[in-house]
N, C-alpha and C positions, 0 to 999 in steps of 0.2 A: 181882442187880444190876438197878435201875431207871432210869429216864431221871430222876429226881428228885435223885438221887445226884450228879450229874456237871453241872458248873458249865460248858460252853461259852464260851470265849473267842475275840475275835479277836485276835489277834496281831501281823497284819499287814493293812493298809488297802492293798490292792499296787492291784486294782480289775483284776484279769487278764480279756482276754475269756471265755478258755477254761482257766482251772487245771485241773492235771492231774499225775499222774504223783510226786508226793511220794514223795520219798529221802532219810533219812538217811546221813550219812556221818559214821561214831562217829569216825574220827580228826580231824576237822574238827568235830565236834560241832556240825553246821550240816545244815542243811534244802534239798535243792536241789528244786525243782519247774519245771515248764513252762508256758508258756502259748501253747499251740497254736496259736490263731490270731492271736495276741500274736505269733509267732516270737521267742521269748524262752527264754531257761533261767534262773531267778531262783536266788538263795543267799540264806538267812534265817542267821544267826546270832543263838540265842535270848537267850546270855548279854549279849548287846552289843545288841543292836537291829539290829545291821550288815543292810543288806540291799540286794544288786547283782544289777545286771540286764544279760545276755550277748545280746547280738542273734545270731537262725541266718539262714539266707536263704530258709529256707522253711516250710512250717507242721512243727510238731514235734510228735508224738504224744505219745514215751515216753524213760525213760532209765533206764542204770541203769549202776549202779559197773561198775572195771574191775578187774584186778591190777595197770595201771598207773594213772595220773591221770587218763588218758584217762575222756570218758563213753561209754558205747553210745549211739544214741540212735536212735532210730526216725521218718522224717522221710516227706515227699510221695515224693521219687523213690528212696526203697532206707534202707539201713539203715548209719550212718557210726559212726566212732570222733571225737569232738568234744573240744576242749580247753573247763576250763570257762569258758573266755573267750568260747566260742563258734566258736573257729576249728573249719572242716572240716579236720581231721586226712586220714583215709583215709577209702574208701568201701569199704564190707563187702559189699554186696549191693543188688541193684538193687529195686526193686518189679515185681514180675512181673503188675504189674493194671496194666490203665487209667489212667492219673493223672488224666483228667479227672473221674474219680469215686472214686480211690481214692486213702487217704493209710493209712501204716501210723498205729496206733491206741492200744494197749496192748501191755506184753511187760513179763515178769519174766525173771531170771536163774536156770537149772534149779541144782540142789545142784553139780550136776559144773561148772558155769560153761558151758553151751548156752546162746543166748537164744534165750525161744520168743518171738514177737511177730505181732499180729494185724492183720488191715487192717478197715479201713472200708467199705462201698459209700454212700457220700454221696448215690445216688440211690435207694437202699433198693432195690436190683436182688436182693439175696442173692444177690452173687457175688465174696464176701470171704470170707479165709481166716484162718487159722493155719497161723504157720511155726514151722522151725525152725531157727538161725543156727547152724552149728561150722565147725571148719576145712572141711569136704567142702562146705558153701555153704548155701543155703537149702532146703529140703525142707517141704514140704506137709502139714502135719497134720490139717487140717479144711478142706471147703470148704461152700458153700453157706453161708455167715454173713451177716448184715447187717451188727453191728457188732462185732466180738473184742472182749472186756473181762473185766473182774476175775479174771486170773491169780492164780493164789495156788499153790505149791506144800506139801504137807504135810510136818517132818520130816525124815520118813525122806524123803522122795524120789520116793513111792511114789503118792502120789497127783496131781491136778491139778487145781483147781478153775476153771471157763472160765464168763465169761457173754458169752449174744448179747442184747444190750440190749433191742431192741427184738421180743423175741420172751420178754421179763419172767421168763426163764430162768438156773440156774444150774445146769451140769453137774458132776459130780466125774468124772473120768478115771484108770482104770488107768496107771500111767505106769511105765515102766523106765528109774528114771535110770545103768544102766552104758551105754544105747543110746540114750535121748533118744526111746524109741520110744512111740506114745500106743496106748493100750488099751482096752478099753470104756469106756462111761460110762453112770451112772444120773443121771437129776435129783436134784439137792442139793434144790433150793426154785424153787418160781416163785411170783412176787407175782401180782395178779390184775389181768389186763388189761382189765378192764372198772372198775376204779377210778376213783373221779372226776379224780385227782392225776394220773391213767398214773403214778406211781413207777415207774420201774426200776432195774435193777442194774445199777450200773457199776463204778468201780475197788475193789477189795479189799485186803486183808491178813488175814494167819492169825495168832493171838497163842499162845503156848506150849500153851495149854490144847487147840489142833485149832481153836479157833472160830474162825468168816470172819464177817470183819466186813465190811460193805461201804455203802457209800453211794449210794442212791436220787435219783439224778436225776429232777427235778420232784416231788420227795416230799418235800424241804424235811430230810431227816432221814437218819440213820444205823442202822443193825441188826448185830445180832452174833447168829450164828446158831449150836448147839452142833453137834457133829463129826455128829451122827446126823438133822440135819436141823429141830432146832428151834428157832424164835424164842424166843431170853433175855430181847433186849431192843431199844428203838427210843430213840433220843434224838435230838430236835430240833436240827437247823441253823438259824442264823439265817440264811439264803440256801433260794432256791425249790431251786438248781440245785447239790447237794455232787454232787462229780464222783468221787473216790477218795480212801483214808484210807491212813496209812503211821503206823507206830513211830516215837518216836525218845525225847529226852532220853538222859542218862547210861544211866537203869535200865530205856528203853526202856518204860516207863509214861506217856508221852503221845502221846496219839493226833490226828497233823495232819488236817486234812479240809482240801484245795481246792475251789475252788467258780466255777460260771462265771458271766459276765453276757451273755454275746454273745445275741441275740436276744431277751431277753428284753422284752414291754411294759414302756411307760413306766410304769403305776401301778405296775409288780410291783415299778419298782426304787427308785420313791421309797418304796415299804414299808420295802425291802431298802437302803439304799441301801449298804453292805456286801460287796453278792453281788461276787464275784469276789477275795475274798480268802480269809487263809487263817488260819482258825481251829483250835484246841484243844482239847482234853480231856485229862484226867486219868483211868487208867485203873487196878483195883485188878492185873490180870492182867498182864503182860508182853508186848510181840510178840518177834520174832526178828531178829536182821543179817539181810540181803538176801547173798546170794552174790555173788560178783564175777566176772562176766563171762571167761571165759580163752580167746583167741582158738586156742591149740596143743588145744584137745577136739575 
């Protein structure tokens, strides 16, 4: 597979500060993502164009399906169950950091229905974690992060992919999913931080084949990397800033990328003028449904 292959589209012209967090939902057959400092939760419907935007009341990291309609969602002060209208439903869990520096950031949903979800140090302190959400509460899986990113679960269940953004890393973790419990970790990949671009790794997904794909913030571009640690392939974004990539379509053969503008200079964006939406790809490989959240694990 090469970057020459694959046609990049935009989709939607939404113009989000901070996209993030793309979700399919096959019975909806719709795309929901976030925009973090947007405080927003958007629905794309690809067949229709349809596309609605839910006000939250605080910055929102992350989301992910439930076993009911309810979303997860991972927000500034804890961790809530959200209608997708935006209404605050319940509160799951509190944020156990700082809030004047910390917002929770990224989380997937483990195979058994855990959410693991990670926080930010917005002051680059590295004194952000990863959690993890079941009925007994939130539990601590990593500390010393700067920023929790590109969860990805393998599978079986068995593994766990984590990036700390700003430290141009990506780990693979032992994981036990009957206990939700994390277990060693080797480096998967680290990008080079003396690049002119800084690219880093940010949000991920894993497609049938094991490969993590994931999106390089300030690298303008996306990578798909094989299960043993190698670059396949790199294909251009049309934005400086793709933030995370997610499956969807019927066959689960398109690959959404959101993308941010928040900070961004002003030439960057009359380049760009684009960044902050949410573009497309056609992919020959498949990804996989996302689990659904079960608050009784």
């Amino acid at each position: 597979m090469n970057a020459a292959s694959h046609e990049v589209r935009l989709v939607l012209d939404c113009a989000a500060e901070l996209g993030e967090s793309p979700l399919w939902d096959a019975q909806e057959e719709a795309l929901y993502f976030v925009d973090i400092k947007g405080r927003a939760i958007h629905r794309f419907h690809p067949a229709s164009g349809a596309h609605a935007v839910a006000g939250v009341p605080e910055d929102i990291g992350c989301i992910g399906l439930t076993k009911g309609r309810a979303l997860i969602a991972g927000m500034r002060s804890g961790v809530f169950l959200v209608g997708r209208d935006g209404e605050i439903l319940r509160k799951l869990a509190d944020n156990p950091e700082d809030q004047a520096w910390s917002r929770f950031n990224d989380g997937a949903v483990d195979p058994a229905g855990r959410f693991l979800v990670g926080t930010i140090d917005e002051e680059r302190g590295g004194r952000a974690g990863l959690y993890r959400l079941d009925r007994s509460g939130l539990t601590r899986l990593l500390d010393g992060l700067m920023t929790s990113n590109g969860l990805a679960f393998s599978a079986d269940g068995r593994s766990v992919f984590h990036a700390d953004t700003p430290r141009f890393t990506v780990t693979r973790y032992a994981y036990d999913p009957a206990t939700g419990t994390l277990g060693d970790g080797d480096v998967f990949c680290r990008l080079d931080a003396d690049a002119v671009d800084r690219a880093r790794p940010d949000g991920a997904a894993l497609d049938v084949d094991g490969c993590y794909w994931t999106a390089l913030y300030e690298g303008g571009r996306i990578q798909r990397w094989s299960p043993d640690g190698a670059l396949l392939a790199e294909i251009a974004i049309h934005a400086r800033c793709p933030t995370m990539v997610a499956f969807g379509g019927r066959e689960l053969k398109t690959l959404y990328v959101t993308t941010a503008r928040a900070g961004r200079p002003a030439d960057e964006l009359a380049r760009e003028p684009h960044a902050g939406g949410l573009f497309a790809l056609d992919v020959d490989v498949p990804g996989r449904l996302e689990p659904l959240f079960d608050p009784d694990v």
